[in-house]
C-alpha positions as a printed Julia matrix, in Angstrom:
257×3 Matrix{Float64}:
   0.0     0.0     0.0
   1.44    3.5    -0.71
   0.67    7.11    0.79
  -1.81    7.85   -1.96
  -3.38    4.81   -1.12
  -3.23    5.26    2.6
  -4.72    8.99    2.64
  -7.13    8.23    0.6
  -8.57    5.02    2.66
  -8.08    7.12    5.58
 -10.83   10.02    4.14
 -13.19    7.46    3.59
 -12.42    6.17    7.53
 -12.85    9.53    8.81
 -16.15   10.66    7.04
 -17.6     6.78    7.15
 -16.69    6.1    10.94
 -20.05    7.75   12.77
 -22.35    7.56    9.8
 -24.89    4.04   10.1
 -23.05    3.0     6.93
 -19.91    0.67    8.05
 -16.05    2.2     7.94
 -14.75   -1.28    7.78
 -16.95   -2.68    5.11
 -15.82    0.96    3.03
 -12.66    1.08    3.65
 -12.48   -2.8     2.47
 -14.55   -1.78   -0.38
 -11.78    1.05   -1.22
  -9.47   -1.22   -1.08
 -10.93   -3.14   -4.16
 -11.05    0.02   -5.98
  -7.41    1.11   -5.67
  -6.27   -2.63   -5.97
  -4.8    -2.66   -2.64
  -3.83   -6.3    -1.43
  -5.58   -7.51    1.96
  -2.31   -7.78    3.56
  -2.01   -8.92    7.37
  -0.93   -5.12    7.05
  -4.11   -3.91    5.55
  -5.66   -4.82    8.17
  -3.95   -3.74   10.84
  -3.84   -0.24    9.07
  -8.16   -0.72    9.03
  -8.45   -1.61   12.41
  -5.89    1.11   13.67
  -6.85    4.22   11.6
  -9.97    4.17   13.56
  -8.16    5.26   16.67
  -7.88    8.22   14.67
 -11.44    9.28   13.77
 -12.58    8.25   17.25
 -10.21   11.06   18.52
 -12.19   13.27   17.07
 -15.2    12.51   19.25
 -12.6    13.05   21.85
 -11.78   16.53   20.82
 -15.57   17.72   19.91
 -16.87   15.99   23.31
 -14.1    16.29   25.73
 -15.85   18.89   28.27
 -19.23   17.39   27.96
 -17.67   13.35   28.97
 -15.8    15.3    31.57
 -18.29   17.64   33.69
 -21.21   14.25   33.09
 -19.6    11.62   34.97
 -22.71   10.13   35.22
 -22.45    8.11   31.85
 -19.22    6.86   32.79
 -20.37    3.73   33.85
 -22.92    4.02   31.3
 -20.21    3.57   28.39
 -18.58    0.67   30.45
 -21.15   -1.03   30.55
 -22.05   -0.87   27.2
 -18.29   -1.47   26.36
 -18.03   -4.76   27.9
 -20.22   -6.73   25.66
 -18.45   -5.81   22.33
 -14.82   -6.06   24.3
 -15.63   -9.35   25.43
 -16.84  -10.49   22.09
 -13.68   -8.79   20.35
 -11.4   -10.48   22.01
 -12.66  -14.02   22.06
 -12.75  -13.74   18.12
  -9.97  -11.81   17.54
  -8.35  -14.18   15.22
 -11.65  -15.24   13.53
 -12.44  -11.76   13.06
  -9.19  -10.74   11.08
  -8.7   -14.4     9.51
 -11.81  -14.47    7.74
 -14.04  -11.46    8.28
 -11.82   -8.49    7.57
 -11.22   -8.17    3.84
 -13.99  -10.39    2.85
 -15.67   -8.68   -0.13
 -18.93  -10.81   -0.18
 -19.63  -10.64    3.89
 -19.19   -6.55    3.06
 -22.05   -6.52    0.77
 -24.44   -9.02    2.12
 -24.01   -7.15    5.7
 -24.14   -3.66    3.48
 -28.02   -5.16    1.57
 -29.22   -6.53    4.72
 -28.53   -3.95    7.11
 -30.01   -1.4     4.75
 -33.18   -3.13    4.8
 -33.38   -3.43    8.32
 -32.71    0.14    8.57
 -35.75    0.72    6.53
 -37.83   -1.53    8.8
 -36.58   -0.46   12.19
 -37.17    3.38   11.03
 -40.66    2.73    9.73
 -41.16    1.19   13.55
 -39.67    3.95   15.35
 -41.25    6.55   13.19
 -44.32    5.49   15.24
 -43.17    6.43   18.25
 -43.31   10.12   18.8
 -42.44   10.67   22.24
 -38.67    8.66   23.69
 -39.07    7.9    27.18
 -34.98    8.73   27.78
 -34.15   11.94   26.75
 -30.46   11.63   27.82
 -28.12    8.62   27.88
 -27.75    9.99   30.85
 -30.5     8.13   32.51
 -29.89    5.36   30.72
 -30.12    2.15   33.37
 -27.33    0.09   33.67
 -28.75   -3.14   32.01
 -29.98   -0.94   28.66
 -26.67    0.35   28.35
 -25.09   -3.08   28.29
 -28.07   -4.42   25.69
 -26.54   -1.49   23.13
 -22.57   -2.88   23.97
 -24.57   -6.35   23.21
 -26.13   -5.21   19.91
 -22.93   -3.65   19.04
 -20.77   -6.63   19.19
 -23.19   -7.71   15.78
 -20.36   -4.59   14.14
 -17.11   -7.29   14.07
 -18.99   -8.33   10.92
 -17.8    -6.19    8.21
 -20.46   -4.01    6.61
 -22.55   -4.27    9.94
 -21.55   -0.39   10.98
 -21.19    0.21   14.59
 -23.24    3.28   14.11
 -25.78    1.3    12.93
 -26.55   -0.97   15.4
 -25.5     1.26   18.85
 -28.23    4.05   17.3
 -30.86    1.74   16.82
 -30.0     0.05   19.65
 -30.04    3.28   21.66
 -33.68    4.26   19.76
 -34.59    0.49   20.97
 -34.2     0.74   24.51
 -35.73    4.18   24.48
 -33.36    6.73   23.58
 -34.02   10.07   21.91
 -32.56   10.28   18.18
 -30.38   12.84   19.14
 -29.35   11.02   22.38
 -28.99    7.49   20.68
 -26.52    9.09   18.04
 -24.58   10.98   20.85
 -23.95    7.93   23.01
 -22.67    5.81   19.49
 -20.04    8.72   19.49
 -19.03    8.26   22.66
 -19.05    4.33   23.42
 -16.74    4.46   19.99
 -14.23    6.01   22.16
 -13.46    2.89   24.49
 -14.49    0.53   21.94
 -11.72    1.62   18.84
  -9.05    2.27   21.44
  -9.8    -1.34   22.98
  -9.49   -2.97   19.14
  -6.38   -0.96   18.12
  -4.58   -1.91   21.49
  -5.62   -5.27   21.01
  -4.04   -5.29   17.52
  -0.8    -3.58   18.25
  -0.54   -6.68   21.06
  -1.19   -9.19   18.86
   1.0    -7.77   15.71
   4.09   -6.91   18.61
   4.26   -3.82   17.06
   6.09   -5.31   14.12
   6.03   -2.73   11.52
   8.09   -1.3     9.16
   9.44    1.71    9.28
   7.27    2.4     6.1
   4.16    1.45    7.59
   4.4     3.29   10.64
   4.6     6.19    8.41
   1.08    5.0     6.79
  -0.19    4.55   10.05
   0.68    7.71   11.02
  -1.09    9.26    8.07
  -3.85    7.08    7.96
  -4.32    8.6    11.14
  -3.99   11.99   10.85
  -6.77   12.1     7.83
  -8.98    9.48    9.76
  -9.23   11.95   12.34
  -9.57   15.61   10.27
 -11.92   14.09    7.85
 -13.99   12.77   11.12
 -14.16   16.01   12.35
 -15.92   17.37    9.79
 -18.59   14.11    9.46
 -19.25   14.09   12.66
 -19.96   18.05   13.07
 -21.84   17.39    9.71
 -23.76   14.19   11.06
 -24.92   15.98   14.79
 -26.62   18.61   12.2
 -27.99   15.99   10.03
 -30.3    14.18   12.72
 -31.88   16.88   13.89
 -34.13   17.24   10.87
 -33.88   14.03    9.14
 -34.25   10.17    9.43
 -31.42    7.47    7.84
 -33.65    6.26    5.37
 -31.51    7.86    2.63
 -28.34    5.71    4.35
 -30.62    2.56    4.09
 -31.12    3.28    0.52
 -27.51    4.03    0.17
 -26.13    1.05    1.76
 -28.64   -1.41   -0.54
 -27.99    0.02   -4.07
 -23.94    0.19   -3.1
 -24.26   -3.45   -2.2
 -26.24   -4.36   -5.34
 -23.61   -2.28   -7.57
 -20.93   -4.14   -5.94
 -22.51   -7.37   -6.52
 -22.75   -7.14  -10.26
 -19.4    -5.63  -10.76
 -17.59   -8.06   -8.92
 -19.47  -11.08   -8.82
């Protein structure tokens, strides 16, 4: 993989990583497109990049996690699911998940159709019982870190399943897609540390330079998506994402089938 490569993977992490649309399954889509090998690498370089959008939830949300200490254990508890899931199949996960083209686009066609379904339920329920995650209980906040554990698949999107699992247990929109953001923090720094363990660091000098700009555009691409996405919910559903996600799977499907 070269620089051009690597910036260019890293723009689609950045503005893909908070949208209901899967980074991973993108960035492995990408990949295809620029004819870059799925390397032992590659993958790394997926996983890790990540670190660097979720920093940017760090930077736009660092006085609010701060002064509400409250959903501390909130985010823990929701973090422990998907950790414990992570690391169990770790080496499933990267053997035969990451860089697997067809899982991408099934998970891409079927989660846009259960987008389409879960917002035609929820679009029936005008008033959210939770109006901050905040007041989220203990045992709700683990059923999201449960749901998200579905996002090791490849074209899944964490977004995806921690906002609708948010809306599920009761969340505002607003509030669902807020808490996403934030349980990405401990979730993205628990996979990249879990990587960089299992790799023992063993890069290249050359790669640590990708990594290093994969990060760097990961995280001031995600700045802008995620100031971009905050804006976005407040007036509109992800119906056009559903839509999205089914006719990029179907395009992929025919071209590369």
């Amino acid at each position: 993989m070269g620089y051009i490569q690597a910036l260019l993977l890293s723009i689609v992490e950045g503005i893909t990583e908070f949208l209901p649309i899967s980074s991973t399954g993108h960035m492995i889509l990408a990949s295809k497109l620029l004819s870059v090998p799925q390397t032992e690498f590659v993958k790394s370089f997926e996983i890790i990049i990540q670190l660097g959008a979720i920093l940017a939830v760090v930077l736009i949300y660092f006085q609010k996690v701060i002064k509400k200490t409250k959903l501390w254990p909130r985010i823990l508890a929701a973090f422990i699911p998907t950790g414990i899931v992570g690391l169990v199949l770790y080496k499933f996960i990267k053997r035969h998940l990451l860089g697997n083209l067809n899982v991408v686009i099934i998970s891409l066609f079927l989660g846009g159709v259960a987008m389409l379904i879960f917002e035609e339920i929820f679009k029936r329920i005008k008033n959210r019982k939770i109006s901050s995650a905040e007041n989220l209980s203990l045992p709700k906040s683990a059923v999201i870190g449960t749901v998200q554990a579905l996002s090791v698949i490849p074209g899944v999107s964490r977004a995806m399943v921690t906002i609708f699992g948010g809306l599920g247990v009761g969340l505002s929109r607003e509030s669902a897609v807020e808490f996403s953001f934030l349980l990405a923090v401990p979730t993205m720094l628990a996979a990249t540390g879990l990587d960089l363990i299992k790799t023992h660091f063993l890069f290249t000098g050359k790669e640590y330079l990708i990594l290093i700009l994969g990060f760097l555009g990961a995280f001031i691409s995600a700045i802008f998506a995620v100031k971009f996405f905050i804006k976005f919910v407040q007036k509109n559903n992800f119906t056009g994402f559903a839509i999205y996600r089914i006719v990029l799977a179907i395009i992929f499907w025919l071209v590369y089938r």
